[in-house]
N, C-alpha and C positions, 0 to 999 in steps of 0.2 A: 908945662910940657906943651911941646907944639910937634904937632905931626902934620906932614905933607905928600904929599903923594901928585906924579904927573899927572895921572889918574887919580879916580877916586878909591880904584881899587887899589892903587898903588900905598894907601894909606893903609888898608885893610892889612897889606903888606908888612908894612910897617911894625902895626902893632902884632901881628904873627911873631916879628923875632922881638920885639921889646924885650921880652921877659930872658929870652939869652942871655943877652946885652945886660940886662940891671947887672945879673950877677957880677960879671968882670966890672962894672965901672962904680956900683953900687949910689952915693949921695954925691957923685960930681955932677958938673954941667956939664954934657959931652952932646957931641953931632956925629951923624954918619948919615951913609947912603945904605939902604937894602935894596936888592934886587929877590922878586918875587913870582912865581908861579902859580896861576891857578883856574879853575876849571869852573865857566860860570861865576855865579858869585861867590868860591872856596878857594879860601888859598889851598896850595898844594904844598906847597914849599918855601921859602926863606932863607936868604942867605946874605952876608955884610958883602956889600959891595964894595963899600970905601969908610976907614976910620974904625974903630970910634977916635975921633978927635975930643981928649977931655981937654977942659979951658976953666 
């Protein structure tokens, strides 16, 4: 697993909707973008920007 983020919080992001995501794509390799909200160091919210792309 590799997470990324423009930020660092942008990771924190990230793994906020992971667990979404597992459900729908479950043992694939897949990629996507989140777009994320949040206050200080909290995410507030989570949302797929782009994909998931399974591969």
């Amino acid at each position: 697993m590799h997470i990324a983020g423009v930020h660092s919080i942008g990771s924190l992001g990230a793994v906020h909707y992971l667990a979404d995501i597992y459900r729908e794509v479950k043992k694939s390799s897949f990629s996507l973008a989140v777009r994320a909200c949040y206050e200080g160091q909290t995410i507030t919210e989570s949302e797929l920007a782009a994909g998931p792309y399974v591969w």
